[in-house]
ROTI-557343 format. One record per residue (C-alpha): x negated, y, z negated; residue in three letters; residue number from 1. Coordinates in pm, 1 decimal, padded with zeros to 6 digits. Layout:
REM ROTI-557343
<x X&y Y&z Z&pafi ALA&tordo NUM>
...
REM end
This chain:
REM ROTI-557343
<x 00000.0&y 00000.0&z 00000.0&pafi UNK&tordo 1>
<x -00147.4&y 00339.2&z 00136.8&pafi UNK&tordo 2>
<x -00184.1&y 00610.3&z -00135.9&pafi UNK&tordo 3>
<x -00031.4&y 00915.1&z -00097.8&pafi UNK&tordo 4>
<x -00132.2&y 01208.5&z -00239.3&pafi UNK&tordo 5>
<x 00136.8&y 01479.9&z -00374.2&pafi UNK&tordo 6>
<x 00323.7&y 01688.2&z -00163.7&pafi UNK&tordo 7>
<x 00138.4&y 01543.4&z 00128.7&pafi UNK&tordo 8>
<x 00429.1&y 01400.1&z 00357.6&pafi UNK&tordo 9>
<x 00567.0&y 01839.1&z 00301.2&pafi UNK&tordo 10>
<x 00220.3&y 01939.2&z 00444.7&pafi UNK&tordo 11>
<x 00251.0&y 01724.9&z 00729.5&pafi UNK&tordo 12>
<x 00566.6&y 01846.1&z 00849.4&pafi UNK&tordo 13>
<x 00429.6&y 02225.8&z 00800.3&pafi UNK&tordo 14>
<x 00113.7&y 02121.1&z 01034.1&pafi UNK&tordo 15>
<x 00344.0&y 01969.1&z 01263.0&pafi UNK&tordo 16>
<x 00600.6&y 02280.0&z 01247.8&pafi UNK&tordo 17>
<x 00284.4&y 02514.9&z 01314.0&pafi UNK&tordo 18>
<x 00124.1&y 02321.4&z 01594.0&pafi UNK&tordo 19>
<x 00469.9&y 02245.3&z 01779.2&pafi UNK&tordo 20>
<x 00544.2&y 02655.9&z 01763.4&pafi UNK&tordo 21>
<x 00204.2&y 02702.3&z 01934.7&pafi UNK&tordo 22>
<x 00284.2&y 02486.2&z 02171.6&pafi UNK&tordo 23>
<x 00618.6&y 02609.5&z 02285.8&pafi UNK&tordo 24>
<x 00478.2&y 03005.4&z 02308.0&pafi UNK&tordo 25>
<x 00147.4&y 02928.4&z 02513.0&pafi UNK&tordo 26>
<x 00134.1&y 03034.1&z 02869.0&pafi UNK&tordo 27>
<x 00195.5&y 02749.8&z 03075.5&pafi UNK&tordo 28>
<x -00083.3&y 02635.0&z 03289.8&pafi UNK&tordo 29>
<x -00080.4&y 02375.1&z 03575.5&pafi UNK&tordo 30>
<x -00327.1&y 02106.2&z 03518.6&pafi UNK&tordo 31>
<x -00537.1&y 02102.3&z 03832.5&pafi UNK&tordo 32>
<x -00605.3&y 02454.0&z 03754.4&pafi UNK&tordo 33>
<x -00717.0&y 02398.0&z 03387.4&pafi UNK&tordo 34>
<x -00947.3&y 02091.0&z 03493.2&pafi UNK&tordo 35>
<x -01025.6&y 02118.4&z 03884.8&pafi UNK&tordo 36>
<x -01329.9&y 02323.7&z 03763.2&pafi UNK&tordo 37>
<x -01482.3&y 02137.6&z 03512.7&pafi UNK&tordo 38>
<x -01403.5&y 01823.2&z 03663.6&pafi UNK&tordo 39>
<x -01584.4&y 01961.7&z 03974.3&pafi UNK&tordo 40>
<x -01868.5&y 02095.1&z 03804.7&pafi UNK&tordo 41>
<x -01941.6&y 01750.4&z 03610.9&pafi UNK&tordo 42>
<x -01860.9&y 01543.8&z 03932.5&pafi UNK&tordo 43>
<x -02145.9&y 01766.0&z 04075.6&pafi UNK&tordo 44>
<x -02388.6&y 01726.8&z 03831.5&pafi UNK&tordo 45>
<x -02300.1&y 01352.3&z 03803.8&pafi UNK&tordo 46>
<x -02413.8&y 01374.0&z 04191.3&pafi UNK&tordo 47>
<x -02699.6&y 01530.7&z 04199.4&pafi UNK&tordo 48>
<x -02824.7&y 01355.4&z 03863.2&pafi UNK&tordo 49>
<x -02757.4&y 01020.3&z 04094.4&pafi UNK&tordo 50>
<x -02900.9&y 01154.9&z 04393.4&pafi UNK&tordo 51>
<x -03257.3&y 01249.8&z 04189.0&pafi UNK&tordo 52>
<x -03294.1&y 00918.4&z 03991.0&pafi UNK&tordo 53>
<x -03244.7&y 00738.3&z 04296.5&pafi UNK&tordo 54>
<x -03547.3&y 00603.8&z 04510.5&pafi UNK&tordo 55>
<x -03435.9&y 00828.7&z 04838.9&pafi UNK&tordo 56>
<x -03295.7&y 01124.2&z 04606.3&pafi UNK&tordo 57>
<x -03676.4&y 01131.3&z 04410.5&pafi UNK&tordo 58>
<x -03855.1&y 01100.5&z 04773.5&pafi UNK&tordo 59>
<x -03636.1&y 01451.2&z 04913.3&pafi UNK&tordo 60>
<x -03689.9&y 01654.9&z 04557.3&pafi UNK&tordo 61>
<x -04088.8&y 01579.9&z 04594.4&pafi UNK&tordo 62>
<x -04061.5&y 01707.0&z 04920.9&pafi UNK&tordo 63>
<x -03893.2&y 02018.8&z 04850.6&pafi UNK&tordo 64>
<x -04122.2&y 02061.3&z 04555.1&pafi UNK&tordo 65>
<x -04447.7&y 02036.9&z 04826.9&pafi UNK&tordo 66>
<x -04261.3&y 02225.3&z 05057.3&pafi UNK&tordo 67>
<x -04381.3&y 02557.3&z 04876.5&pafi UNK&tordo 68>
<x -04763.7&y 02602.7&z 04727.8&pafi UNK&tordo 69>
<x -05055.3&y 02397.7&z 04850.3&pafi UNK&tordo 70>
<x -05020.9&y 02055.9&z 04750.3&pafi UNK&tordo 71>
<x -05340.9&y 01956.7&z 04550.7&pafi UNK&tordo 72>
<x -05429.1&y 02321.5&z 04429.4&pafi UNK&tordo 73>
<x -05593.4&y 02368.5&z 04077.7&pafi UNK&tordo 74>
<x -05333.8&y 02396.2&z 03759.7&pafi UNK&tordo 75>
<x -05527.9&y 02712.3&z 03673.8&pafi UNK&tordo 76>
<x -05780.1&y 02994.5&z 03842.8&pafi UNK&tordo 77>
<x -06118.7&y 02757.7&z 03752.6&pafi UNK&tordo 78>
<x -06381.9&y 02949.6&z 03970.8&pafi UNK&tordo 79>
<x -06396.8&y 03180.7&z 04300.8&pafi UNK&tordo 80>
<x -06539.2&y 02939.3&z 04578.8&pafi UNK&tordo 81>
<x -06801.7&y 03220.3&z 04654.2&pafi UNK&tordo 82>
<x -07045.6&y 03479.6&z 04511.7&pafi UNK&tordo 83>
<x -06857.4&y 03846.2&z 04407.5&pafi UNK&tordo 84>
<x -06603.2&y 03948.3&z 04149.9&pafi UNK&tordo 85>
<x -06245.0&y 04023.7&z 04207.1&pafi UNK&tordo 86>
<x -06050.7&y 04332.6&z 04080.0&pafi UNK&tordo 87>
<x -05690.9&y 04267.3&z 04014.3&pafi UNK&tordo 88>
<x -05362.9&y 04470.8&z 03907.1&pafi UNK&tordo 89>
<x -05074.3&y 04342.8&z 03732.3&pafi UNK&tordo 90>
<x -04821.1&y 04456.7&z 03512.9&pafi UNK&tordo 91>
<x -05058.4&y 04401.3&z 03238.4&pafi UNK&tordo 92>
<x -05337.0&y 04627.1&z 03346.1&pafi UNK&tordo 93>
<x -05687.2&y 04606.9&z 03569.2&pafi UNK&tordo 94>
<x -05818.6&y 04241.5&z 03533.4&pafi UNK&tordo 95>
<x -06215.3&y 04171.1&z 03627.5&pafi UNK&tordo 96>
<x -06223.8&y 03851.1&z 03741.5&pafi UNK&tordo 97>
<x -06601.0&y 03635.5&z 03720.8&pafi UNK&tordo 98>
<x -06676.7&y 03391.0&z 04025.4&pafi UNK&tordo 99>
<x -06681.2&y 03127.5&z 03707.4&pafi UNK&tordo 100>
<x -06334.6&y 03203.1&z 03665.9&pafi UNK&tordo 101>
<x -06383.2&y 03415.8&z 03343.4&pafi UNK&tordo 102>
<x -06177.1&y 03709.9&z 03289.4&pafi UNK&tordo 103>
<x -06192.0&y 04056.2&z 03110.9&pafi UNK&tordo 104>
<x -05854.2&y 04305.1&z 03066.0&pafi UNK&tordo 105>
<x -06002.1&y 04649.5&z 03124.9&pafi UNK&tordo 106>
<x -05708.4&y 04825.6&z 03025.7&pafi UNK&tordo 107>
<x -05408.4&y 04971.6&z 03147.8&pafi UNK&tordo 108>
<x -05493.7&y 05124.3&z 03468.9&pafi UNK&tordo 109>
<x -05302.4&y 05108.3&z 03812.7&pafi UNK&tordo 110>
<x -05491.8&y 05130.8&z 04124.0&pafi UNK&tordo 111>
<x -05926.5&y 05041.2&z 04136.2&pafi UNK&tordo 112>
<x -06204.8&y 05034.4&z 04328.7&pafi UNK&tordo 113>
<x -06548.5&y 04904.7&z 04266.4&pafi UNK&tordo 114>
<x -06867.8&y 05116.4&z 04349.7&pafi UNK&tordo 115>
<x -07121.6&y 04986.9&z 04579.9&pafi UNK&tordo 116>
<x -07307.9&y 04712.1&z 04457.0&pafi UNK&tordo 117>
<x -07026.1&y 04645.0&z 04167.5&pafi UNK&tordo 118>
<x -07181.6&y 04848.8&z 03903.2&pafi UNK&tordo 119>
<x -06883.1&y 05079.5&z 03795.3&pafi UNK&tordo 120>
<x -06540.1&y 05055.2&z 03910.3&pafi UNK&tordo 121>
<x -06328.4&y 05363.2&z 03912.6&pafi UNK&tordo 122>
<x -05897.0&y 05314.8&z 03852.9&pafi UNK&tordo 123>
<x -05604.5&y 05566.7&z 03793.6&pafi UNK&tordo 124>
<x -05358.7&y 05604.9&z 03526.6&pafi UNK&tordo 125>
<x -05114.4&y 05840.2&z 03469.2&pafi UNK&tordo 126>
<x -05236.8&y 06189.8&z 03533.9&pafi UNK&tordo 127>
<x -05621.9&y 06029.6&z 03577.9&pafi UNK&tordo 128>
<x -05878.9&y 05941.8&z 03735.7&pafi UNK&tordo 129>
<x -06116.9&y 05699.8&z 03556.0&pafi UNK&tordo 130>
<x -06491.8&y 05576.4&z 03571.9&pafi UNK&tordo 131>
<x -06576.4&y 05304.7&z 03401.0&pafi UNK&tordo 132>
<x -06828.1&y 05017.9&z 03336.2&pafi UNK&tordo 133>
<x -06764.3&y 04645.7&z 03394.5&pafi UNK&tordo 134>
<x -06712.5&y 04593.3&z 03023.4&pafi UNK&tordo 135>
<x -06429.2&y 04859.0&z 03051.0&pafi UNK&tordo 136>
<x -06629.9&y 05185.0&z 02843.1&pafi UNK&tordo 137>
<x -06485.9&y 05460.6&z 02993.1&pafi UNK&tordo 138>
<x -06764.6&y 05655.3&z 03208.3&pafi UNK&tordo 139>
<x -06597.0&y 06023.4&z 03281.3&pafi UNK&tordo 140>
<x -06248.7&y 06079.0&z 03338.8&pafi UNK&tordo 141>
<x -06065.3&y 06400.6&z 03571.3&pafi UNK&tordo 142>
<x -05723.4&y 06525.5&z 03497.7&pafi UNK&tordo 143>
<x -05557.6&y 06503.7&z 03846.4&pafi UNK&tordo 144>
<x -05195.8&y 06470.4&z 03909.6&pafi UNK&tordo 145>
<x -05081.4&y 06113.3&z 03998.5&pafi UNK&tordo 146>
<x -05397.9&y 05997.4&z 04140.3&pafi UNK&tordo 147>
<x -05402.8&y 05620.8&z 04372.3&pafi UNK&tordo 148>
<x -05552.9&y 05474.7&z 04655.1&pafi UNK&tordo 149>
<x -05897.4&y 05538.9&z 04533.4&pafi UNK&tordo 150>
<x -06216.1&y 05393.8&z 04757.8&pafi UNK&tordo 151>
<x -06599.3&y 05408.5&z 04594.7&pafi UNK&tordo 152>
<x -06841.2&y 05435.9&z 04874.5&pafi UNK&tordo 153>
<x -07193.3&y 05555.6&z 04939.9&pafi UNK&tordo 154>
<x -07503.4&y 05409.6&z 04855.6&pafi UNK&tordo 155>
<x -07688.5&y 05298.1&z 04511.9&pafi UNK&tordo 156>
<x -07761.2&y 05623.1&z 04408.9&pafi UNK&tordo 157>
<x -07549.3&y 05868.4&z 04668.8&pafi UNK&tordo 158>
<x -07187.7&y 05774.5&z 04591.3&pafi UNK&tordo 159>
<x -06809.9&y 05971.7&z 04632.0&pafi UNK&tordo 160>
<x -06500.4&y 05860.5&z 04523.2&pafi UNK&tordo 161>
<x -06232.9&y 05969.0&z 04745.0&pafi UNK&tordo 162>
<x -05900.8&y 05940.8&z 04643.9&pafi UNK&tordo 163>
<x -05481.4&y 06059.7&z 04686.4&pafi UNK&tordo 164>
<x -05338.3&y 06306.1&z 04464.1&pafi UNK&tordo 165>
<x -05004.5&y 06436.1&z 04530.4&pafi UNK&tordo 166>
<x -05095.4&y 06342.2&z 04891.2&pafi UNK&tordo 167>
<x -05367.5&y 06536.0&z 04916.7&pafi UNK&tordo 168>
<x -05676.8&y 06366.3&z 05027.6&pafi UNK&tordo 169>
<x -05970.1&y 06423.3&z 04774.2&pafi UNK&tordo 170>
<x -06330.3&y 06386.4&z 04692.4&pafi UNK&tordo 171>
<x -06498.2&y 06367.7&z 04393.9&pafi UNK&tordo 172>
<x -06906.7&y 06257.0&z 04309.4&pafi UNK&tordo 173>
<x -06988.5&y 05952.5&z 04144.4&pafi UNK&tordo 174>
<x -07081.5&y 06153.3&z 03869.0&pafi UNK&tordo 175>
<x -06779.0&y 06319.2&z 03810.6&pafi UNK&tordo 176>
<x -06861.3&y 06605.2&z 03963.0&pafi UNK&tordo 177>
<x -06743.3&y 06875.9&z 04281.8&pafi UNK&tordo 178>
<x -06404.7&y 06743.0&z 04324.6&pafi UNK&tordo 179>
<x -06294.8&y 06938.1&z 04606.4&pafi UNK&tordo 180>
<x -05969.7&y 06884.9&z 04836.1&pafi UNK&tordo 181>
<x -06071.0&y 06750.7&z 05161.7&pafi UNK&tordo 182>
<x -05733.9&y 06742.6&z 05377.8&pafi UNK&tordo 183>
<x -05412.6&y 06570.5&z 05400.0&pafi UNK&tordo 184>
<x -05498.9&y 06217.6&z 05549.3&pafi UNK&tordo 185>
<x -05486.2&y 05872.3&z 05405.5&pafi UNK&tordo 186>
<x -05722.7&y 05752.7&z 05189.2&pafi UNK&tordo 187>
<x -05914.1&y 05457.1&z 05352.5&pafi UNK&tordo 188>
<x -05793.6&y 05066.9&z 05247.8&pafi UNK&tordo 189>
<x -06038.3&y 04804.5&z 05224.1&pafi UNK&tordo 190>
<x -06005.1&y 04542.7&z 05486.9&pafi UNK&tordo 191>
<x -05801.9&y 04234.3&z 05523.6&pafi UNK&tordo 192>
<x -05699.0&y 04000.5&z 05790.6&pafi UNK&tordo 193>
<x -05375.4&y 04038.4&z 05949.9&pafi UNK&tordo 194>
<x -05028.6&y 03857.4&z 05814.4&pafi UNK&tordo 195>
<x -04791.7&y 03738.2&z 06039.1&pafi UNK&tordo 196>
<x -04397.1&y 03668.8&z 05897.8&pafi UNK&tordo 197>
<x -04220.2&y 03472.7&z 06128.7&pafi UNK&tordo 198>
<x -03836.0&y 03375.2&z 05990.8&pafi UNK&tordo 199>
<x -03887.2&y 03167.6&z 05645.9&pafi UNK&tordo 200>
<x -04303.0&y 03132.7&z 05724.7&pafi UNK&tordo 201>
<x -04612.5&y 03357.1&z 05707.0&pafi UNK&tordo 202>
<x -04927.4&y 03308.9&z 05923.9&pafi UNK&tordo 203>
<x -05283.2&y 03457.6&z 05837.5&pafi UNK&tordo 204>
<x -05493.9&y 03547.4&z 06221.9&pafi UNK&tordo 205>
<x -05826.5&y 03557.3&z 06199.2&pafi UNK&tordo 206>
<x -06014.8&y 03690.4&z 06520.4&pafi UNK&tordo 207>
<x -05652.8&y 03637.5&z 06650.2&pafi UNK&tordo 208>
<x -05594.0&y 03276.4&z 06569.0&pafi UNK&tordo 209>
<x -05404.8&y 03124.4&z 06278.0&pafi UNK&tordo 210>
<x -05605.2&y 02991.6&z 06014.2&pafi UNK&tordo 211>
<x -05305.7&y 02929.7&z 05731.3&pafi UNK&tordo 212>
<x -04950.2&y 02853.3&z 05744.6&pafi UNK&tordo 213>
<x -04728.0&y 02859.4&z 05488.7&pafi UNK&tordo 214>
<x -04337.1&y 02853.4&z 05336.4&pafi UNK&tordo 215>
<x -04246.3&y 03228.0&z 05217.3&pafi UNK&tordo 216>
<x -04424.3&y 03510.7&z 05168.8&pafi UNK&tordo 217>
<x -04772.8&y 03622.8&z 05200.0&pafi UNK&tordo 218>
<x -04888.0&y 03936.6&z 05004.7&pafi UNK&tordo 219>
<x -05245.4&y 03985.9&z 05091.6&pafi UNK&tordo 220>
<x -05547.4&y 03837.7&z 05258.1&pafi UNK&tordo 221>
<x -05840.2&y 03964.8&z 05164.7&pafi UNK&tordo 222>
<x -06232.8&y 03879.9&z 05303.6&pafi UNK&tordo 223>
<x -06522.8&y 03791.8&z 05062.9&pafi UNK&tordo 224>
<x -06824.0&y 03981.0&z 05045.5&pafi UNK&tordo 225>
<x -07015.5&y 03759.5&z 05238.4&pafi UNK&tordo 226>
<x -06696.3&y 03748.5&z 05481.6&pafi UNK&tordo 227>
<x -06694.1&y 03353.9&z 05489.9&pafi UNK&tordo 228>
<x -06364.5&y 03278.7&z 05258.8&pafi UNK&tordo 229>
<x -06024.1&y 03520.9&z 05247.2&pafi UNK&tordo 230>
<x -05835.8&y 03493.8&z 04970.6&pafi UNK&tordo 231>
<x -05445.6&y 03482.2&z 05058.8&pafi UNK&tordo 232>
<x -05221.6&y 03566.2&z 04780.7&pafi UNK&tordo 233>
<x -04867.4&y 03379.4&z 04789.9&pafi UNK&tordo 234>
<x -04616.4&y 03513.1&z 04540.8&pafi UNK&tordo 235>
<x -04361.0&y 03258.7&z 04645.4&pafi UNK&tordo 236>
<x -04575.1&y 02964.2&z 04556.2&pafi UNK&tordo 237>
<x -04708.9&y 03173.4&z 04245.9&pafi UNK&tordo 238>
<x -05049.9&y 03086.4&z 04417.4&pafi UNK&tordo 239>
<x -05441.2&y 03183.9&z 04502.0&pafi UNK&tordo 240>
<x -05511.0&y 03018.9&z 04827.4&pafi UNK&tordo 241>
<x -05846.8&y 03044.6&z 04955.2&pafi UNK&tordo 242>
<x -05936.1&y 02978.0&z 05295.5&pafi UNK&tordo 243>
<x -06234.0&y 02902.5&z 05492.5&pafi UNK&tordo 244>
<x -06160.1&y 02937.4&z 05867.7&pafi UNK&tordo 245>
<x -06497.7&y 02789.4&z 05975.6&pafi UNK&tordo 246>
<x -06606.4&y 02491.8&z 06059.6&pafi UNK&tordo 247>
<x -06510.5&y 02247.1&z 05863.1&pafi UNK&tordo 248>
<x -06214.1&y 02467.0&z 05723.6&pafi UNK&tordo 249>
<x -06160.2&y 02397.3&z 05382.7&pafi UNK&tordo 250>
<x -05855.6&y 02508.8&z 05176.6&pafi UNK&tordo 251>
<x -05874.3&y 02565.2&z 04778.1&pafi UNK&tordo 252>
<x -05521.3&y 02678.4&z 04581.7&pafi UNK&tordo 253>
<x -05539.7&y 02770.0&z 04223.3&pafi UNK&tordo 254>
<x -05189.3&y 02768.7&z 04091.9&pafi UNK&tordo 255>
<x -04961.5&y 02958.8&z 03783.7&pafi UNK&tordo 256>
<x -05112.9&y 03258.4&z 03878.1&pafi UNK&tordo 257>
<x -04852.9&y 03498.8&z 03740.2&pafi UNK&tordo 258>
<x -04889.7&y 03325.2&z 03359.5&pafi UNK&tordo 259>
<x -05293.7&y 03392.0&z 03362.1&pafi UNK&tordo 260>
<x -05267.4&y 03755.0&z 03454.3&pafi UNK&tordo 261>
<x -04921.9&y 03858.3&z 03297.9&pafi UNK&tordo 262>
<x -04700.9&y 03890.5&z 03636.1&pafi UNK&tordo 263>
<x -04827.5&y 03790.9&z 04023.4&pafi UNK&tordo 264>
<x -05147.6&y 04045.9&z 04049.8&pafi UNK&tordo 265>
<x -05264.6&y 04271.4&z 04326.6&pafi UNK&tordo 266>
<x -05610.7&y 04241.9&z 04481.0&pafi UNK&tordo 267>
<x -05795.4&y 04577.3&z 04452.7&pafi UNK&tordo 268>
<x -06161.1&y 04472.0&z 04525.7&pafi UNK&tordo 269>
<x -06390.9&y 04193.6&z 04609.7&pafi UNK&tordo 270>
<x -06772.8&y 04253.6&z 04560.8&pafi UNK&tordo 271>
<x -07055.8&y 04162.9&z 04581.9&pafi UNK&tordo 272>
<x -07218.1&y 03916.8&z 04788.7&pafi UNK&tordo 273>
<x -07565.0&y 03734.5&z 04620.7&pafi UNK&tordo 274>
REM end
């Protein structure tokens, strides 16, 4: 014999009373249109869960996974496959990067240059333009309004800096010294090698032929120092892809690019050679 407790056959009928009142006063809804969704959604998943465990399904989601990125690139930036260092942007600041694959924040600076031979490398900020060493100690700075685009030229001990400002094409010594307005052009860009988007692929020529193919987007390809290698930078693939268009070509991707530098960097500068 089942115990009851007091009073409890009264609360029943009060649940039941309650529940029965909700019931009568909801809106009514037709049932395909309270399940079709979820049912979908779960038939879907149920589909493509199938579809990926199964033999076929596993063989067409490794495809689509090579389909972007170079296939056996590096996990990580390990080295630079030839002599020089690399100056990068990204949302983090001005990155130095060692052909060992070692790395130094210089701070928070936008666009950079290096000087000839790689001793200094001058960068904007702000309201700045900025000299510094390769350890990042501030050289000489000059108060010029939204500065970019700067390029260090010259020899070892003759050097200018020119640079934009407002759109105004400037010059300015490597010392720091006799900046001086010098016209209205645009500021020179160091070289790359041409990129080529054709519908959902980009191409990089060299001397006019293709020398790398590839799913997406193509930011950048820009020559080594000793002008054997160009480094092609793939934000789609989240990639470094260097690429050696002699003979034998050789192909070396460094992967997760965007988590080592804080956000998919911009190539400023690669110097030296030997």
């Amino acid at each position: 014999m089942r115990f009851r407790a007091p009073g409890e056959e009264e609360a029943q009928e009060r649940t039941w009373a309650v529940v029965r009142r909700a019931y009568e006063e909801r809106e009514p809804v037709a049932w395909p249109r309270r399940h079709v969704r979820p049912l979908a959604a779960a038939a879907l998943v149920a589909v493509v869960a199938a579809a990926a465990l199964s033999p076929p399904g596993r063989s067409v989601v490794h495809s689509l996974r090579k389909a972007v990125g170079v296939e056996q690139a590096e996990p990580a930036l390990f080295s630079l496959p030839t002599h020089g260092n690399l100056l990068v942007t990204s949302r983090k600041g001005l990155w130095l990067v060692h052909r060992d694959g070692s790395k130094r924040l210089l701070g928070r600076y936008r666009d950079a240059t290096f000087s000839p031979h790689g001793l200094f490398v001058a960068a904007t900020r702000a309201n700045q333009l900025v000299a510094l060493d390769t350890k990042g100690n501030v050289r000489w700075t000059l108060a010029r309004p939204a500065p970019s685009r700067p390029v260090w030229s010259g020899t070892r001990t003759d050097t200018r800096i020119t640079y934009l400002s407002r759109g105004q094409l400037r010059m300015v010594a490597g010392d720091g010294t006799g900046d001086h307005a010098i016209g209205r052009r645009r500021a020179a860009v160091p070289d790359t090698a041409a990129i080529r988007r054709r519908g959902g692929q980009s191409e990089v020529l060299d001397r006019g032929r293709v020398v790398f193919r590839g799913t997406g987007s193509f930011e950048q390809a820009v020559r080594s120092p000793d002008g054997r290698w160009l480094l092609v930078t793939w934000p789609t693939a989240d990639q470094w892809v260097f690429v050696r268009p002699g003979t034998p070509r050789r192909i070396v991707g460094a992967s997760r690019i965007s988590v080592q530098f804080g956000g998919f960097p911009r190539v400023q500068g690669w110097c030296c050679a030997g």
